[in-house]
C-alpha positions in Angstrom: 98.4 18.7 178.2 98.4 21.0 175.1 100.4 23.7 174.9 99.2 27.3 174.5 98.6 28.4 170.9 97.7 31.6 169.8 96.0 32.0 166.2 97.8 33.6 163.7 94.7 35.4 162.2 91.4 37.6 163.1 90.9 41.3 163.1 90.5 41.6 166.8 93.7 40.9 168.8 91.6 40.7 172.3 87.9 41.2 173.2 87.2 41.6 176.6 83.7 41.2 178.1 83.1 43.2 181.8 81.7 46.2 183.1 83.0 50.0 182.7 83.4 52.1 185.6 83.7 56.0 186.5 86.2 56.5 189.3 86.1 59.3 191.1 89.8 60.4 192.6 90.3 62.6 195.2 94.5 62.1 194.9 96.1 61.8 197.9 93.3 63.9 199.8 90.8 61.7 201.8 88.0 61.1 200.0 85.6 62.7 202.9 87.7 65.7 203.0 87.6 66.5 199.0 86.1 69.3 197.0 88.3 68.1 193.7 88.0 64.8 191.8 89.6 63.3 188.6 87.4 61.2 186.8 88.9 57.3 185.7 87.1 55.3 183.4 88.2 51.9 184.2 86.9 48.2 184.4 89.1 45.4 185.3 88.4 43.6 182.0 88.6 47.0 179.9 91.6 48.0 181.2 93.0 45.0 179.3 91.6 45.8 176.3 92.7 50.0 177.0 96.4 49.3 177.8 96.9 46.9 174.9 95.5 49.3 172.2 97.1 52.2 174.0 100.4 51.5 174.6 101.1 48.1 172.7 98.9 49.0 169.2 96.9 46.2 169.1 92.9 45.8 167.6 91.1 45.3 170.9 87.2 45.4 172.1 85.1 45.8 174.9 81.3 43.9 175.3 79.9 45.5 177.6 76.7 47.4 179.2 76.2 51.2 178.1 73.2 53.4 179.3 72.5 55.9 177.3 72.8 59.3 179.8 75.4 62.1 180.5 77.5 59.9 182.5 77.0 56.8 179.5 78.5 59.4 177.1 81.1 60.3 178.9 82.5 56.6 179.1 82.0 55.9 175.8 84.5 59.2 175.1 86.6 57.5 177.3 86.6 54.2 175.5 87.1 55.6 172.0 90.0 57.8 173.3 91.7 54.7 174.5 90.9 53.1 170.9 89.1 50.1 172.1 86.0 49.0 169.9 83.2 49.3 171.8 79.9 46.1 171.8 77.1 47.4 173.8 74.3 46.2 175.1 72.2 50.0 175.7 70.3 50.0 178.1 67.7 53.7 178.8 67.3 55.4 182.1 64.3 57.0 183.5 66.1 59.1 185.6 64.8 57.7 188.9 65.1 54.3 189.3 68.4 54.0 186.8 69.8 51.6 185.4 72.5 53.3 186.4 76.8 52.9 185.1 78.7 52.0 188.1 80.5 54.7 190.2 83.5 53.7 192.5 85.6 55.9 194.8 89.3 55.8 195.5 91.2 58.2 196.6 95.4 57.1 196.2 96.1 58.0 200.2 100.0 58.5 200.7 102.9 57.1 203.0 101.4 55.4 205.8 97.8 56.0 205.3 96.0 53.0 202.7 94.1 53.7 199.8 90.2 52.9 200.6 88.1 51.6 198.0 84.3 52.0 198.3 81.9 51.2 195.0 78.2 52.7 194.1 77.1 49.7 191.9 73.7 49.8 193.1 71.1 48.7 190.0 73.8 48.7 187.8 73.4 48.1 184.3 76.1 45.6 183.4 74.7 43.2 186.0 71.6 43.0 184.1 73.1 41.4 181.0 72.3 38.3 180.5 73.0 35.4 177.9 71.7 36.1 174.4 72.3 39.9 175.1 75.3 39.9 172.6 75.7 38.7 168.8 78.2 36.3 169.1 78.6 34.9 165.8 78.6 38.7 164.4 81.0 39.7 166.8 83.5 36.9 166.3 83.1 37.1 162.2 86.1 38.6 161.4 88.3 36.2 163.9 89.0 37.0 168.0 92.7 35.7 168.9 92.1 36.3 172.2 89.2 36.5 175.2 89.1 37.7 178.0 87.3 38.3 181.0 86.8 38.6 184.9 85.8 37.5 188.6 84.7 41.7 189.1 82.0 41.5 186.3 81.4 37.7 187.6 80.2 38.9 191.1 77.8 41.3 189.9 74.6 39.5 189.7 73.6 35.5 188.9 73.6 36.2 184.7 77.0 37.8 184.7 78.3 34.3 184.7 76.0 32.8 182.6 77.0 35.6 180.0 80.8 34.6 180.5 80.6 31.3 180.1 78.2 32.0 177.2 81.1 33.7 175.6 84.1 31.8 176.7 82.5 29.1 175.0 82.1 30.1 172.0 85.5 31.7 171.5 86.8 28.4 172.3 84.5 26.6 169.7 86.4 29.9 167.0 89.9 28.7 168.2 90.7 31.6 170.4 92.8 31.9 173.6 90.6 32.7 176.7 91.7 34.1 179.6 90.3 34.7 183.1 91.4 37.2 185.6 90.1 35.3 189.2 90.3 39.1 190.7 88.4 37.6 193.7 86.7 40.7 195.9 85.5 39.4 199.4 82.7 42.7 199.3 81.1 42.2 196.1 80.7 38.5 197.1 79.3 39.5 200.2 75.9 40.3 198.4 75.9 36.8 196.4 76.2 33.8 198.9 79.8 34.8 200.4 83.1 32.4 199.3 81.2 29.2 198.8 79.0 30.8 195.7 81.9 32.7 194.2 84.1 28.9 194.8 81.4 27.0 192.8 81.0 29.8 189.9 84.2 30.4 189.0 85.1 26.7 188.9 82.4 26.6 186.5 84.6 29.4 184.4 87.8 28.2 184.7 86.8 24.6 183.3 87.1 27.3 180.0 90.3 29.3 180.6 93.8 28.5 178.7 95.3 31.4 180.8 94.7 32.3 184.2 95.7 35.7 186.4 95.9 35.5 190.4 98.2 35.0 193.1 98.0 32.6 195.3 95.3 34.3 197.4 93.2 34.3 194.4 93.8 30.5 193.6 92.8 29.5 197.1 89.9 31.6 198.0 88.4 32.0 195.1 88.9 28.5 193.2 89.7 26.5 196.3 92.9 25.6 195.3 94.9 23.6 197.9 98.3 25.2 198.8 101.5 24.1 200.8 101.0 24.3 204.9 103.9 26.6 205.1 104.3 30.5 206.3 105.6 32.7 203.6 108.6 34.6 204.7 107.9 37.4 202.1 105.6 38.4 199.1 107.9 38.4 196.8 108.8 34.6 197.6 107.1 32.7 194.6 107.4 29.3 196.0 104.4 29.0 197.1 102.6 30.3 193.8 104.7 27.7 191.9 104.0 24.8 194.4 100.4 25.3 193.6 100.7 24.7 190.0 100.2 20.9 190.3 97.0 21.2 192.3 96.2 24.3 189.3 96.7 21.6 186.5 95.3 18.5 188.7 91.7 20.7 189.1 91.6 22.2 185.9 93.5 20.0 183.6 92.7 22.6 180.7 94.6 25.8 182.1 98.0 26.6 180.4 99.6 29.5 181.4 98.8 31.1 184.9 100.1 34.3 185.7 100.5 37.3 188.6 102.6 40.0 189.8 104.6 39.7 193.4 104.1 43.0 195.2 105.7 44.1 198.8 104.0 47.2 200.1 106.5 49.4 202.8 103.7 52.2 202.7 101.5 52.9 200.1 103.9 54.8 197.6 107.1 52.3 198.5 106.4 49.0 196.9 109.1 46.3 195.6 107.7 44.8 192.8 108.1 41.4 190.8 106.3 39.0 188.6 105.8 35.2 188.0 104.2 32.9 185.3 103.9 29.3 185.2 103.1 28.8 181.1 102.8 24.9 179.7 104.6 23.6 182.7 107.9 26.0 183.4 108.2 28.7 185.8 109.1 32.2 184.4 110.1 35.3 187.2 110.7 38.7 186.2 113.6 40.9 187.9 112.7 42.9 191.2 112.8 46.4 191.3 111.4 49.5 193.4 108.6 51.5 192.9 107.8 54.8 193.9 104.1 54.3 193.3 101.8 57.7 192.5 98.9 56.1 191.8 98.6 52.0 192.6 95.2 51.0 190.8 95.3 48.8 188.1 98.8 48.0 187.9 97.8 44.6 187.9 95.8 44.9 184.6 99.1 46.6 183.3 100.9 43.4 184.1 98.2 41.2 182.6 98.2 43.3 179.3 101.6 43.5 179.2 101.7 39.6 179.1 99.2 39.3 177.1 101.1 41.2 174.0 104.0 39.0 175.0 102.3 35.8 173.8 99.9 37.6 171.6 102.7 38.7 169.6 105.0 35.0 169.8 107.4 36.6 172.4 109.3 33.4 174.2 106.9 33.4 177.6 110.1 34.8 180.1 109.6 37.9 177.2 106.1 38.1 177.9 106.4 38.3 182.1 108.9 41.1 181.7 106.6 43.0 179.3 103.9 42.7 181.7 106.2 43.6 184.8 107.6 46.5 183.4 104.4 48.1 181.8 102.8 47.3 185.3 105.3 49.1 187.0 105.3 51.9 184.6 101.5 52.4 185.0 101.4 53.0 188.4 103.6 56.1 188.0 100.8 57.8 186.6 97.1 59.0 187.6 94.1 56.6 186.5 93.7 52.7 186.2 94.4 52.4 182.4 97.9 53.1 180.5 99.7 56.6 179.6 102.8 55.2 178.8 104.4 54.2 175.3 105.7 50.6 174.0 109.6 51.9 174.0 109.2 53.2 177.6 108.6 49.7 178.8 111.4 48.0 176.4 113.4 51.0 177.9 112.4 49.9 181.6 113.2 46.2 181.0 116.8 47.3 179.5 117.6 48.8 182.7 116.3 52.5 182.0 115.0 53.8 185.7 114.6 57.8 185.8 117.5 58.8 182.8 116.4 61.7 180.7 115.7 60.3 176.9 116.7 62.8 174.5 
């Protein structure tokens, strides 16, 4: 098996390919009893691409859908704030019958009562794009190091995986890393054949992936991945994440690094939180700490970022886990899905800062 190689050149760091969101966030009020909401722009694969220009000052991209309304302009102010380059594919709206940019509501509950997750995707523009919707060539001219994408934008209709695999292939033909977040959601499979379609698409993916995210949940329900007949004791135990690795490397022979956090949740703001790599055959942990969560979404982008710069930036791979840990952890300490926190905060976390005043 060959070992994970980044390239040393191109003028994008990471282009990610996915949808972009608007969520709407009540805070820790029920989302049926609010009359106040902050607005998120968010994406699984954009957050990627957000945190790493954001906090880690990195050249990142976004190829995505765009429709050209109020609610398209106030993504895209969203996604030049964050410093991301955007690639879009525009689509127009006639006001009635869309297409529309995808609206999903979560409020951030508190204690004892769960966050709830509900999503308006209905004729949503990026699951109309298709393959041949983006310049490739033009896109990749001045070198991609890294691409990266999702199992979100994969459920949304049958050519959101065509347009992956469009892509992942080509960056490998360039030389660059891709990456694959299995991110496997059980209610936007519903809608597209249930477990068995989403098992047979994204083995179709991953037979193009150097570097895959997911816990052991993800590997078996959404790539069927065999796992040990055992009953985990804990979630923080990573022995069955790293028993899986040989059936990981058996299956798809090309993956080289897989990756995901470990997170125990005593209520929804109490979490102990960990993280675990497996990168060209060795196991990697980060340290386990506590969280006093504020807001939980997309702290597991935060870690996958965060590992990302590791290994974009030829940290040794146990670097790279406790870059992602720590900026994960960090992120969830603030409102929204994508980064507000600073490159020395998360060096600061992983030397053991937790709360001290910097002056």
């Amino acid at each position: 098996m060959s070992k994970l190689a980044v390239p040393s050149k191109g003028s994008l760091d990471l282009l990610s390919l996915g949808a972009l969101v608007c969520r709407l966030d009540p805070g820790i009020i029920p989302f049926h009893k609010s009359n106040n909401f902050h607005v998120h722009v968010s994406g699984g694969e954009f957050n990627v691409a957000a945190n790493l220009s954001d906090c880690f000052e990195l050249n990142t991209g976004v190829a995505t859908a765009m429709v050209n309304y109020r609610l398209g302009r106030l993504i895209k102010e969203r996604v030049r704030a964050m410093g991301v380059r955007p690639f879009y594919k525009i689509f127009e709206r006639d006001g009635v019958q869309g297409p529309n940019m995808a609206i999903v509501f979560s409020d951030r509950a508190y204690g004892v009562r769960t966050p709830e997750v509900d999503y308006n995707r209905a004729i949503e523009a990026a699951a109309m794009l298709k393959k041949g919707d983006f310049d490739w060539e033009e896109i990749f001219s001045n070198g991609v190091k890294w691409f990266h994408s999702g199992g979100i934008f994969t459920a949304l209709s049958e050519t959101t995986s065509e347009v992956i695999i469009e892509a992942m292939k080509f960056a490998k033909s360039k030389g660059a890393v891709t990456s694959f977040d299995i991110n496997y959601r059980a209610k936007l499979w519903k809608f597209r054949g249930g477990q068995k379609k989403a098992l047979d698409i994204f083995a179709k993916i991953v037979e193009n992936v150097d570097v895959l995210v997911g816990n052991e949940a993800d590997l078996q329900d959404g790539l069927g991945i065999a796992g040990p007949d055992v009953v985990k004791q804990s979630k923080l135990d990573p022995s069955v994440f790293v028993a899986m690795m040989d059936n990981v490397t058996k299956r798809f022979p090309n993956v080289k690094a897989v990756a995901t956090t470990l997170r125990e949740e005593h209520s929804t703001n109490d979490h102990t939180w960990s993280a675990i790599a497996w990168v060209d055959g060795k196991t990697y942990q980060a340290p386990t700490c506590k969280l006093n969560v504020y807001d939980r979404v997309g702290g597991g982008d935060g870690f996958a970022s965060g590992f990302f710069y590791g290994l974009l930036t030829g940290r040794a791979p146990e670097e790279a886990v406790k870059l992602g840990w720590a900026h994960g952890a960090l992120l969830t300490t603030t409102p929204g899905d994508t980064t507000m926190v600073t490159l020395e905060q998360v060096e600061n976390f992983i030397k053991g800062s937790r709360g001290r005043i910097q002056r």
